[in-house]
C-alpha positions as CSV (number, residue, x, y, z in Angstrom):
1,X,-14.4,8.8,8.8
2,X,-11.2,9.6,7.1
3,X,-9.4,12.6,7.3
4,X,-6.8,13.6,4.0
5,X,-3.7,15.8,3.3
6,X,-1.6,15.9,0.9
7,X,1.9,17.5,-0.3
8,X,2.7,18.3,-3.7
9,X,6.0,18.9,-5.9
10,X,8.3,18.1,-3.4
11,X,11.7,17.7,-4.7
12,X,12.1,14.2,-3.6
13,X,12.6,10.9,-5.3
14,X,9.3,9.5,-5.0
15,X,11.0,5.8,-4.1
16,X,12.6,7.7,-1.2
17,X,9.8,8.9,-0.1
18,X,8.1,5.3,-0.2
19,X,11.1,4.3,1.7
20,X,9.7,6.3,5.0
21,X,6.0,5.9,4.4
22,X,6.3,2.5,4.6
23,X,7.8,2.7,8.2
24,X,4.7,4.6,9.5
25,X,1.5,2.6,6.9
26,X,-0.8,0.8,9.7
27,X,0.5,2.5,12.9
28,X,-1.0,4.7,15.7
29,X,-0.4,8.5,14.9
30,X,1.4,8.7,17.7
31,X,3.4,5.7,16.7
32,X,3.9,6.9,13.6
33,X,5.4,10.3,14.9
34,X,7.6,8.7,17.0
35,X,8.8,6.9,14.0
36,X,9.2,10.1,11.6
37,X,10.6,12.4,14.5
38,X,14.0,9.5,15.1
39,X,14.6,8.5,10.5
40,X,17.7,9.6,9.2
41,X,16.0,10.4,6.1
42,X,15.6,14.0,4.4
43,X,12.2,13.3,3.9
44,X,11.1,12.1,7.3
45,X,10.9,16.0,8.4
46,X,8.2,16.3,5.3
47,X,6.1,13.6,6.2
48,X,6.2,15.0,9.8
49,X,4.3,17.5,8.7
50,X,2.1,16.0,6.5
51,X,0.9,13.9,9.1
52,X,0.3,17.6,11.4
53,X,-1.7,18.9,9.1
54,X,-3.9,15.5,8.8
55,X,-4.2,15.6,12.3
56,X,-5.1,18.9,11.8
57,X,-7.6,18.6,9.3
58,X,-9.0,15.6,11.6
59,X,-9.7,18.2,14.5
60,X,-10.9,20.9,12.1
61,X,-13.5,18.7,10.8
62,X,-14.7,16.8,14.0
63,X,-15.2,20.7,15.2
64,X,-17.1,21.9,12.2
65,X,-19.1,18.7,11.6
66,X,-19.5,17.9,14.9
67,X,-18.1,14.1,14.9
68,X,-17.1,12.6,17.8
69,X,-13.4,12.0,16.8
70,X,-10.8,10.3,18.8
71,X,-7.5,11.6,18.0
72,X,-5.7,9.0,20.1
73,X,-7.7,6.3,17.7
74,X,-6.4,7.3,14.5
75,X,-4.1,5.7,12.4
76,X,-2.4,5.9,9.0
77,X,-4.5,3.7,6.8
78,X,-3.2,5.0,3.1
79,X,0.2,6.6,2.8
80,X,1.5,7.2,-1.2
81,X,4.1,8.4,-2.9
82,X,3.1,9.1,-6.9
83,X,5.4,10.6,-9.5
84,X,5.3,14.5,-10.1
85,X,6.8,16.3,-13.4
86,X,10.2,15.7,-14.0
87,X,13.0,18.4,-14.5
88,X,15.1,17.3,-17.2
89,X,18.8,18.8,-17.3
90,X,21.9,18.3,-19.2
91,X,25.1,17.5,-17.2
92,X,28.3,18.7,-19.3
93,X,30.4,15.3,-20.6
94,X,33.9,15.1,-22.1
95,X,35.0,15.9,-25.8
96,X,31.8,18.5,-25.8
97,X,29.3,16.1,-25.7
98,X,26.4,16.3,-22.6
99,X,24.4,13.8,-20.8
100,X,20.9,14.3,-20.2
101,X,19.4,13.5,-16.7
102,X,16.0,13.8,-14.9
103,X,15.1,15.1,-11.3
104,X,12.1,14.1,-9.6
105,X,9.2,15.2,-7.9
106,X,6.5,13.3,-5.6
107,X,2.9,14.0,-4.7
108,X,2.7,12.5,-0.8
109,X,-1.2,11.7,-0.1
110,X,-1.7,10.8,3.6
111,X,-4.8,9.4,5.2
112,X,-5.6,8.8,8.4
113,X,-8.9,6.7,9.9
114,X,-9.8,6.2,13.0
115,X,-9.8,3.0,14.4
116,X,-12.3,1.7,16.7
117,X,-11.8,-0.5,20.2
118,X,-12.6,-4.3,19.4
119,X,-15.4,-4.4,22.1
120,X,-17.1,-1.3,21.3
121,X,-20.4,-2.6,20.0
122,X,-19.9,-1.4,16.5
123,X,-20.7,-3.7,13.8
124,X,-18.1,-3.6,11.0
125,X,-18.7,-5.5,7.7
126,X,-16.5,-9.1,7.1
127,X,-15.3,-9.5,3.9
128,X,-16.9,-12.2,1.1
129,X,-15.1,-14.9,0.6
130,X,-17.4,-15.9,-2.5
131,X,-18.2,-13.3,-5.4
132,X,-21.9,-12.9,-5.6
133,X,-23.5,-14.9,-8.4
134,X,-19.8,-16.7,-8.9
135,X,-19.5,-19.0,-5.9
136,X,-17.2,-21.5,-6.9
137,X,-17.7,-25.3,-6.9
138,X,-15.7,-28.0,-5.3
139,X,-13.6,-29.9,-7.8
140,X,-14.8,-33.2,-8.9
141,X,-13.7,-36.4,-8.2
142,X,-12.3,-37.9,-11.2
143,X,-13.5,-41.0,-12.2
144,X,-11.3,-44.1,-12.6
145,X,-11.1,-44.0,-16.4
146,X,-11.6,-47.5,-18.4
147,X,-8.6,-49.1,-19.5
148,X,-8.7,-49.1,-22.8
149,X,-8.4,-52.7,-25.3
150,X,-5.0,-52.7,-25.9
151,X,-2.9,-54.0,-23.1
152,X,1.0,-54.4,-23.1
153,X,2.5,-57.8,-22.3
154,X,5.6,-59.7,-21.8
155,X,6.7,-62.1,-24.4
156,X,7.0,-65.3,-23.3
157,X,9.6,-67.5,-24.9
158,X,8.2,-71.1,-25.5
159,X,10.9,-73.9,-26.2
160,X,9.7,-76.3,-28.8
């Protein structure tokens, strides 16, 4: 099961915001607080609490559905920072001319899955190696090809 949430217009540079969600893609929740609550970046306070209100939403649903959800199991499978609408301004320049320039805005989706115990006696699916209807043949051997008629040799000098 995988639990969402997500954070809109937030006036960050979206490749700032990769910068920290990077740090916490793959790791515990727990981890992955730890990690957010000690980066020196702006943003790390956001993500904080995007990854609350996932957990959040993860202990809403498992209440209302009634999963059996581990909260100490979860981890952050997807983490994305996508481009928002830009706010273009114009920054005054010398001899009356001005310079146009563009402030950003992310979407942050998080998701977080839980992660079961390697010797719980669920079976998960193993990935193809071979595309169905496409398995791929072993290369040939190539065959020693004939020489052809013409041969190159020396020149032998004869003394008469």
């Amino acid at each position: 099961m995988e639990f969402r949430a997500e954070m809109r217009y937030l006036r960050v540079s979206p490749q700032k915001a990769r910068l920290v969600l990077e740090l916490i893609k793959g790791k515990r929740v727990e981890e992955a607080r730890n990690t957010l609550r000690f980066t020196k970046k702006r943003v790390a306070a956001h993500v904080g609490k995007l990854l609350q209100s996932a957990l959040d939403n993860a202990n809403f649903l498992s209440a209302e559905k009634n999963l059996d959800v581990e909260i100490d199991n979860l981890y952050v499978k997807s983490a994305i920072a996508n481009d928002g609408p830009r706010l273009k301004r114009i920054r005054p320049a010398p001899q009356g001319r001005a310079f146009r320039y563009q402030r950003r805005i992310a979407h942050i989706e998080l998701i977080l899955a839980e992660r079961h115990p390697a010797g719980d006696g669920v079976v998960r699916p193993r990935a193809v190696k071979a595309v169905a209807g496409k398995a791929k043949k072993a290369p040939a051997a190539k065959a020693a090809g004939k020489k052809s008629g013409i041969t190159t040799s020396s020149s032998t000098k004869t003394s008469s």
